[in-house]
N, C-alpha and C positions, 0 to 999 in steps of 0.2 A: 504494500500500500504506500502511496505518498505521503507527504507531510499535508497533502489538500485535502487527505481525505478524516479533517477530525469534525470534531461537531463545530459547528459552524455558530460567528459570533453574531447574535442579532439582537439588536437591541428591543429591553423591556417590550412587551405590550404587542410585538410584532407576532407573527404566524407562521414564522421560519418552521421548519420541517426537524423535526430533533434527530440525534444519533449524526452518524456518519453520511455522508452523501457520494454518488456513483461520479467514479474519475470519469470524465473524458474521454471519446476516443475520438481521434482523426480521423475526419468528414463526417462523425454521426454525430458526436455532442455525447448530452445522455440519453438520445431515442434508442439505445438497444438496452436501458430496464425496460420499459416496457415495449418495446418495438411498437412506438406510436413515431407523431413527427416528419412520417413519412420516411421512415427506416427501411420500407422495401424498395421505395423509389432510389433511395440513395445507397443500399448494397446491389443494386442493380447499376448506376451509375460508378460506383466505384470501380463493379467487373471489368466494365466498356471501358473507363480510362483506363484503369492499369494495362488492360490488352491493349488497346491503342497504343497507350504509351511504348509498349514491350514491343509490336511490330514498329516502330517507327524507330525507335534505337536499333532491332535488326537493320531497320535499312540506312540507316547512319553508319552502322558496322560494315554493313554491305561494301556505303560506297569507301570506307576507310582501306578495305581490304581488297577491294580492285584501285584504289590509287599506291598501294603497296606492292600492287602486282605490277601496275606500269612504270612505276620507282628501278625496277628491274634487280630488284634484291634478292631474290634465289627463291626456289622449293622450301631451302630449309628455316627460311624468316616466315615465310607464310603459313607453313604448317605450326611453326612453334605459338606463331601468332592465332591462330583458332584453335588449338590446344588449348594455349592460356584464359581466351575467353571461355571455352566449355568448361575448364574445370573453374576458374570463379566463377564463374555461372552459377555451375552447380552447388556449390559449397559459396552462395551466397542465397540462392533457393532455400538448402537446408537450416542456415542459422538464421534465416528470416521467420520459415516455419517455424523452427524449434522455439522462436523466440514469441510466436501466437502463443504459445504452450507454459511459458514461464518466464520469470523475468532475466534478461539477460544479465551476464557480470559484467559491471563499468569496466574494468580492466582488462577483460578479454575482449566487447567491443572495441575499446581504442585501440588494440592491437591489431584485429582485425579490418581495421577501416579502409585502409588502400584496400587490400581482397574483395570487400565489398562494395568500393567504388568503381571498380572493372568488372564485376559481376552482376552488373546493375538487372540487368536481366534476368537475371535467376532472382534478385527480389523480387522485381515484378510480377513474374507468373506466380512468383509462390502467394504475392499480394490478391492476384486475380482467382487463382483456385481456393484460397480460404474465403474470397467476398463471395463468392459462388454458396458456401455454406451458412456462413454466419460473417457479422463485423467482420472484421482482422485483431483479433486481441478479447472480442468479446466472453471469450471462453473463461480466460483470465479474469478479466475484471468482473464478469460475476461471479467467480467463486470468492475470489477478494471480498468483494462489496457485500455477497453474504456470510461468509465471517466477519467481517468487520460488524454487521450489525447482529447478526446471533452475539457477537462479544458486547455489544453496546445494550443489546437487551439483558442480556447475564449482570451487568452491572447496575444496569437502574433500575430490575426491580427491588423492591423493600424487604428486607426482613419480617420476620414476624416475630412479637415479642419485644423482651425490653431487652436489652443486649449488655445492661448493668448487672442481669441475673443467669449472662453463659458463663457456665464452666468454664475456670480453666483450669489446663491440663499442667502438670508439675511435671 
């Protein structure tokens, strides 16, 4: 969870919403608690960019690798060169997915940041096949956002009794 997600400060007399409140996510907000807001229009909208996006850097790549080709640099620059896109591609798909699934480590993202900025593509489709299901991240944040509030209900109910007359234990 974030540091955004505690109770929230609202002044006296207001009708702020108690306990903890649902983080965020990129292009939905909070319409994936309840998939209101027009949550289907916009995981639908999200598919089509990311595809789009994802064919349109194919053909940036494309024309990258036929001006590589006419550069007259050899077989063995071109193939290392689509080598290297496939595998950060690939292993930029998988830690985008992996990263739907849990929170990633700050430290192991910064390390992997170039990888992932030449594999830009494999985030993409991994972005487009998870909006295909659900958000991107929505898996996470609701399971977050319902512990956080199972824990926030565990705390604010009352006891019962006077708690001057519990045992205690030696």
């Amino acid at each position: 969870m974030s540091d955004d997600n505690g109770t929230p400060a609202a002044p006296a007399g207001s009708t702020a919403p108690a306990g903890p409140g649902p983080e965020p996510l990129r292009f939905f907000g909070t319409t994936w608690v309840h998939h209101d807001g027009g949550y289907p229009l916009r995981r639908a909208a999200v598919a089509v960019g990311s595809l789009a996006a994802a064919a349109a850097s194919c053909l940036v790549l494309r024309l990258a690798y036929e001006g590589l080709g006419t550069s007259g640099s050899g077989a063995f620059v071109s193939v290392l060169v689509v080598v290297m896109f496939a595998v950060c591609s690939a292993l930029a798909f998988r830690h985008t997915w992996d990263g739907f699934g849990s929170r990633p480590d700050p430290e192991r993202q910064a390390s992997l940041r170039g990888l992932l900025a030449v594999g830009f593509v494999g985030s993409l489709l991994a972005y487009f096949v998870r909006s295909l299901v659900e958000a991107p991240g929505e898996k996470l944040h609701r399971a977050e956002y319902e512990q956080a509030r199972e824990l926030y209900e565990r705390r604010s109910t009352r006891r019962s009794g006077n708690p001057s007359r519990k045992r205690r234990r030696s």
